[in-house]
Each structure stands twice: as structure tokens, then as C-alpha cells.
N, C-alpha and C positions, 0 to 999 in steps of 0.2 A: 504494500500500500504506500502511496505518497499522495504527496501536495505537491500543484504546481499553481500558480497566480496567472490572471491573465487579464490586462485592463479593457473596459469597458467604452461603450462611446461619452458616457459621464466623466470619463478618466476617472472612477472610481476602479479599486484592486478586485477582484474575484479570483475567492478562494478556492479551485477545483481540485478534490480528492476522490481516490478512485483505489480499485483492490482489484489485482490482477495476479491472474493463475498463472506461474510462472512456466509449467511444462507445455499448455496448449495454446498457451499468448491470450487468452482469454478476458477482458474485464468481467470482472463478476459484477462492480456494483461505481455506478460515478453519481458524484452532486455536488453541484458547488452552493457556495455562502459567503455575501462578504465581511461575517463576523464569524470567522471558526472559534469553537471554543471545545475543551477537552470533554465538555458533557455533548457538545454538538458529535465529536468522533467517536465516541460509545455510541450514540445512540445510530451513528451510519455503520458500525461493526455489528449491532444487530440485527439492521436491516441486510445485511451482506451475507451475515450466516444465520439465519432460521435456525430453529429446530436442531438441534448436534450439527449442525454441517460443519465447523469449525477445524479447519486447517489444522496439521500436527504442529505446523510453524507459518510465522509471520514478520516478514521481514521490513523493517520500517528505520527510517533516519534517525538521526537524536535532534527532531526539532523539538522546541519547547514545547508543542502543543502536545506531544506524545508523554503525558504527564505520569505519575506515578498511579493517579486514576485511570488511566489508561490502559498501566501495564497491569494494575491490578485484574481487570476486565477482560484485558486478553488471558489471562491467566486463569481466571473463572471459566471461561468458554473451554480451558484444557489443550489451550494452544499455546507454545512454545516462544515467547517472544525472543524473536535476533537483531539486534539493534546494529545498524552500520557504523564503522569508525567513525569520528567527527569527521567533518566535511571530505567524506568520501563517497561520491555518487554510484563511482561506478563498484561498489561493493554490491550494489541494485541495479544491473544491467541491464534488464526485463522492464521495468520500470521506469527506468529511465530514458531507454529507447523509446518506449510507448510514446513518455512526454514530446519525445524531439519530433517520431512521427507525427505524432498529431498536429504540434504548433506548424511544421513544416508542411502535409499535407492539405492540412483545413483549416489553424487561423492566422495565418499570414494572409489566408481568401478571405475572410469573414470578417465584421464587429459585432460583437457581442454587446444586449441592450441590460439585461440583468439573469436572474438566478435562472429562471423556469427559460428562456430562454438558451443558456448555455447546456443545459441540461436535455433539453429537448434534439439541439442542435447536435448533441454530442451523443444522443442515443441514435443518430441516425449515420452520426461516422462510427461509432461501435457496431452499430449491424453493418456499413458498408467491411469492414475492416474486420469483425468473425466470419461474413459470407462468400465477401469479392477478393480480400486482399491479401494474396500471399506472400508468405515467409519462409526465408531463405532458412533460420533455426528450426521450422518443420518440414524439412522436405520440399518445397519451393508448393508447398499445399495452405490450404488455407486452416483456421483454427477452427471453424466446422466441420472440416475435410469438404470437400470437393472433386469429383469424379470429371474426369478427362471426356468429352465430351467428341463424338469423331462426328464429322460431319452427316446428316441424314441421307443425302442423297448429293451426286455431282455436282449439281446444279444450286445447292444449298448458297445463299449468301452469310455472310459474318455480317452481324447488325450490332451496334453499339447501342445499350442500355443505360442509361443515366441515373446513376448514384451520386448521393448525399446531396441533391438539390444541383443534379447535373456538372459538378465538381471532378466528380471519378466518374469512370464507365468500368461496365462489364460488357464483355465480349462472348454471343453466343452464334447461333447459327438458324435461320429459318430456311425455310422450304423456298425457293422460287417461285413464282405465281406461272 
């Protein structure tokens, strides 16, 4: 799990944190706020894991917010907190890539207006990005998996499909008319 910031067309900060499955690239759970607070990040670690679902391990920075309530919480859930060096990112390289794709992919394109917005915006680059977008650390597959696709018939054209609001395309194949 991390936090990354990202300003606003207010030039107000938004706080956006997010919990990602490190083997499948997966986000399990994003929201942002632009007042995090250590009671605000328990209550998004329960919405992350329901029910026992709770990770053996969770791997998090040593920012302030990741309080001693915190680690208390994660440690009630029966998951293993591993805290990274001070200011060593890439001790979270899953995670930290995530962040770069994302700023890099989708908002360097975008302004973001506030919370329900980022969140909205960002579930729609999480499903481009579990469905459409592969990684090189899975197999050059995506993190839903995604099957090879041979053409239907000779005549088939390749037709670009427009993801995250025509940002990214998928590439499939229809029949010729």
C-alpha cells in the first residue's frame, strides 16, 4: 500500500492511496482525500480486506500517517507489517511503478476536480490496466490474464476500442462486412 499526492484544478493536494497485490499487479482497493488521517487509513484497510481476507504481509513506507494505530490494526487483521527503510522507495517496487505508470499514462492527460472524481477516474484506469494492459513482470499478459486472440476469418479487420475515456485503446479483430 502507498500514498501518492496529486494537485487539483483548485491547486488544492489530493491524497490518493491505494493496496496493491504484488504477484498479479492487481489494485485491490484506491480512494483518495484531501485530509488523510491515521483513522481515515484503518478504516480504507477494512474496506480493502472484508471478512479474513487479510494479506500474510503488508508492505508500507514509514510515512507519519502509518501510525502506531495503524500498525496496531494491521496486526489485529493477522497480517505481518514490513515497513521500508526511510526514504527508500524502491524497497516497494510494485508500488511504486504502479504510481509512475499511472501519473505517466493518465494524469499528465487529465485535471482532476476533487475526491469522487479522482476516484471515479481512477477506477476506470484500474479496469483499463487489470483488462487491457500488459506487463512485462507477468508474462507480457495482463493481470486478469488475457487469451491470444487469432484472427476469425482472413478477411477479419483489427479495430481499435477506446479505453479510459479514449486515452488507451484495445486492439481486437471483427469480421468484414
Amino acid at each position: 500500500m502507498d500514498f501518492f499526492t496529486v494537485p487539483t484544478a483548485s491547486l488544492r493536494v489530493l491524497y490518493c492511496w491505494f493496496v496493491i497485490h504484488h504477484e498479479h499487479r492487481r489494485i485491490l482497493h484506491f480512494n483518495a482525500t484531501f485530509h488523510p488521517t491515521a483513522a481515515w487509513v484503518i478504516q480504507q484497510l477494512r474496506e480493502a480486506f472484508p471478512f479474513e481476507t487479510a494479506p500474510r504481509h503488508l508492505i508500507f513506507d514509514r510515512d507519519s500517517i502509518f501510525s502506531p494505530a495503524v500498525i496496531g490494526f494491521v496486526k489485529s487483521m493477522g497480517t505481518e507489517p514490513c515497513r521500508t527503510s526511510y526514504r527508500s522507495p524502491w524497497q516497494n517496487p510494485v508500488a511504486e511503478r504502479w504510481i509512475g505508470g499511472y501519473r505517466r499514462e493518465f494524469l499528465d492527460h487529465v485535471v482532476l476536480f476533487n475526491e469522487r472524481h479522482a476516484v471515479r477516474l481512477a477506477r476506470a484506469y484500474i479496469g483499463y490496466s487489470h483488462e487491457d494492459r500488459t506487463h512485462l513482470g507477468l508474462g507480457k499478459d495482463t493481470p486478469s490474464g488475457r487469451s491470444v486472440t487469432p484472427p476469425p476469418s482472413p478477411t477479419a479487420k483489427l479495430v481499435a476500442m477506446p479505453r479510459v475515456g479514449g486515452l488507451h485503446h484495445r486492439y481486437g479483430w471483427r469480421k468484414a462486412a
